[in-house]
N, C-alpha and C positions, 0 to 999 in steps of 0.2 A: 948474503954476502954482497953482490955489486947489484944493490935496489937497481941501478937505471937502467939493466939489462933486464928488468921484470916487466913483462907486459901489462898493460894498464887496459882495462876493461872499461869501458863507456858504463857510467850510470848516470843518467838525467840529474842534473840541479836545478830541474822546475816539475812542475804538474805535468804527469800524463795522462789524457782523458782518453777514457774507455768510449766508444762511439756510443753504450746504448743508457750512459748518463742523463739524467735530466738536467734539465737548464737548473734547476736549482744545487743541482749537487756539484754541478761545472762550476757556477757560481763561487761556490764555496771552496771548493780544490783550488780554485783561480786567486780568492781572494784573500787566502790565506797567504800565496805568494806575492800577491802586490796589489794595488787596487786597479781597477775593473772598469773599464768604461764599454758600456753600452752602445751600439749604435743602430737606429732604425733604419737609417738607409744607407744601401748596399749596393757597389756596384754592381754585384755578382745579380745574377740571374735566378729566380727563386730562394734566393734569403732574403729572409722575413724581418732577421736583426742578427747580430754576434757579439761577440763579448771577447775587447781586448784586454793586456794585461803585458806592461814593461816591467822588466827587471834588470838593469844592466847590458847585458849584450845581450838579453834573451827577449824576445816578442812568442807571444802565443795570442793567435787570433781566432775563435769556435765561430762557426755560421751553421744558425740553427734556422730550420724549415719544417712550419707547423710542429714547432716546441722540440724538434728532434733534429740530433747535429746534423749535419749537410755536410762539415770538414771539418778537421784540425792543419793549420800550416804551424809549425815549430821553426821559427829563427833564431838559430844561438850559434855563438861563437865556439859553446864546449864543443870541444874534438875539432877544431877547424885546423887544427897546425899542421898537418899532416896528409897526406891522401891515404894514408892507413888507419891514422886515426877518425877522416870520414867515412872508412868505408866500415869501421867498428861501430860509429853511431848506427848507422844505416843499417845492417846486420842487427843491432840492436833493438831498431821497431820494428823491421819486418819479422824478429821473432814476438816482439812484443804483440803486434795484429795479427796474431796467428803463425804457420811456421812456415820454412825458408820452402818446405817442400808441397805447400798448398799455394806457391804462385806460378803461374807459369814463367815463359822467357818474359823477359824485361825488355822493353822497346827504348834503344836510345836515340835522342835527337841528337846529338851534343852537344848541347844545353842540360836536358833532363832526361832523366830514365823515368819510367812508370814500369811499374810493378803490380798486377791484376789479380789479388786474394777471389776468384770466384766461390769458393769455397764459404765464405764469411761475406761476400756480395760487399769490397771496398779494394781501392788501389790506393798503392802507396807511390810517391813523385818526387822524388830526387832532385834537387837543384843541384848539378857538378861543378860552378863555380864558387858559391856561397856556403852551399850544402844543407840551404834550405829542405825543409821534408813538407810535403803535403798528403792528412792522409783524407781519401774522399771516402765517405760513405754512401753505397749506391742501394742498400737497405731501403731505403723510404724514398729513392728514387723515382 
């Protein structure tokens, strides 16, 4: 009857990489959605190289360390309109990296929350203005 009274569920319109992908299978999920630029150097601290990829309003950026991800940061505009519809992306990868009840409390700055899966050894990082997501993987840390 009155669709815009129907809640709308976050589903990603880009790749989401599983942290224990190989650089060539990220590759490929990446490059299906746009092409791929490589880069050897890193601000970051122990990456080795990452592999970005533009689509529109979306950015996905992997940083790999000795061939194995180091992070995912996901910037997109999907779900920005609302602070309910960010807080439905959000809800939406921390079940995706595991579930709501394998993180403990979330620390906020008010800037960014992090969210600490011990359980799966990764945090997830919340941008609250943009609604940026970072997810780190502390696996091969």
């Amino acid at each position: 009857m009155f669709s815009f009274f129907k809640k709308e569920k976050f589903e990603p319109e880009f790749p989401v990489i599983d942290l224990d992908s190989t650089p060539d299978e990220v590759f490929s999920k990446l490059s299906a959605f746009s092409s791929v630029d490589r880069t050897e150097d890193s601000d970051e601290k122990d990456i080795d190289y990452s592999f970005v990829v533009e689509k529109g309003v979306t950015r996905i950026h992997v940083g790999f360390s000795n061939d194995s991800i180091s992070y995912v940061n996901y910037l997109t505009e999907q779900f920005n309109g609302s602070e309910k519809k960010k807080a439905e992306k959000l809800n939406w990868f921390l079940e995706y990296y595991g579930s709501k009840k394998e993180y403990g409390e979330p620390n906020n700055t008010g800037y960014m929350i992090f969210f600490h899966n011990t359980k799966r050894n990764l945090s997830i990082v919340y941008g609250l203005h943009m609604g940026p997501i970072r997810v780190n993987n502390h696996a091969n840390a």
